[in-house]
C-alpha positions as CSV (number, residue, x, y, z in Angstrom):
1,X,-1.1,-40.8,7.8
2,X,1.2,-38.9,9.7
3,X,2.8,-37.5,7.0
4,X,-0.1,-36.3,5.4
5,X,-1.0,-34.0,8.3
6,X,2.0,-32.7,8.8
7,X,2.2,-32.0,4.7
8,X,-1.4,-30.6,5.3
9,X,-0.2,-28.4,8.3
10,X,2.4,-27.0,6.3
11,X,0.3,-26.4,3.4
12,X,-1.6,-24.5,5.4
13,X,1.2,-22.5,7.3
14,X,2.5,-21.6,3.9
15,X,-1.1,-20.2,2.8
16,X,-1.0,-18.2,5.6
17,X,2.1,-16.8,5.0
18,X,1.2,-16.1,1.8
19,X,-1.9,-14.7,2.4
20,X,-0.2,-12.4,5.4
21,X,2.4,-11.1,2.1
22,X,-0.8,-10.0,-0.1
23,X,-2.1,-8.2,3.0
24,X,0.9,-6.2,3.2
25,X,1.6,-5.7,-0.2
26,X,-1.9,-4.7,-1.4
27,X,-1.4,-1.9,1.6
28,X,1.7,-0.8,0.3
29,X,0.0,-0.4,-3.1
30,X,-2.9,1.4,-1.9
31,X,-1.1,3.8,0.5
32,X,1.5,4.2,-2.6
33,X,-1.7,5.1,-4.7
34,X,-3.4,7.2,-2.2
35,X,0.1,9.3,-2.3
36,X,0.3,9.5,-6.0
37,X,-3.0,10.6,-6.1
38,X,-2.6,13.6,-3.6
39,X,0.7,14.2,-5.6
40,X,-1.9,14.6,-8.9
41,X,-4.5,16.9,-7.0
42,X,-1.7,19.5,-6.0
43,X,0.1,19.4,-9.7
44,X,-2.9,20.0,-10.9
45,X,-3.5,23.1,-8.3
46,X,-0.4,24.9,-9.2
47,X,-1.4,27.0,-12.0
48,X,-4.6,28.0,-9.5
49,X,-1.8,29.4,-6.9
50,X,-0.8,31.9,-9.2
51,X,-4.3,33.1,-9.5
52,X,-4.5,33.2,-5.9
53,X,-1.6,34.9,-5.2
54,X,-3.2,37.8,-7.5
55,X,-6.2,37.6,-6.3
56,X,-5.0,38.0,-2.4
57,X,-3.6,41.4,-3.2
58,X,-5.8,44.0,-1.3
59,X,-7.2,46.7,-4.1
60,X,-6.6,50.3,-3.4
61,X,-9.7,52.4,-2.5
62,X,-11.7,49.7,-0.9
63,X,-14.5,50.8,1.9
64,X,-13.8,49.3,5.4
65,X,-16.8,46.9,4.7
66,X,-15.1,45.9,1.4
67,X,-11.7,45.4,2.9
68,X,-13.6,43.5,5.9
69,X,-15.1,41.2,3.3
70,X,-11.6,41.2,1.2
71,X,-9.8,40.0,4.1
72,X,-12.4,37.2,5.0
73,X,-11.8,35.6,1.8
74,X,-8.0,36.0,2.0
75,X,-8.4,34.3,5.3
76,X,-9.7,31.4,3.5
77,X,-7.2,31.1,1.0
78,X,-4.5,31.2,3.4
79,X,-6.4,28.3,5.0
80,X,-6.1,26.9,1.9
81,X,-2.5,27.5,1.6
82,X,-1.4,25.7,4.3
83,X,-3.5,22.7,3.3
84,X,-1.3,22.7,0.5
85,X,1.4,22.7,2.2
86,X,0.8,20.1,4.6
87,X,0.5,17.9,1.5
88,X,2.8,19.4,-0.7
């Protein structure tokens, strides 16, 4: 009888041990695949920093309300940008 508890007991320290592994690995995976995914986003943002680079050039002849307006958006953009590259 003795033996079976202690086979029991050990059974059960094993499962635990096993089930303590899957924890960590399934957060690896998913902070892996959380990574990956951000890494997809940005690739896929790229060719949208060229246009934004052209686009935050200030036209020529703009009013001050124009350029006040101009400059708001470029503000945001730039926001933008160093989103990017906090993730990048």
């Amino acid at each position: 009888l003795e033996a079976d508890i202690d086979q029991v007991a050990n059974d059960f320290l094993r499962l635990q041990a096993d089930l303590a592994n899957y924890r960590r690995q399934h957060e690896d995976a998913m902070s892996k695949a959380g990574y990956l995914g951000r890494q997809d986003v940005l690739r896929s943002l790229v060719p949208f920093t060229a246009d934004v680079d052209r686009a935050l050039v200030m036209p020529e002849g703009l009013s001050q309300r124009e350029a006040g307006i101009f400059e708001s958006y470029a503000l945001t953009f730039k926001k933008v940008y160093g989103v990017w590259d906090k993730f990048g």
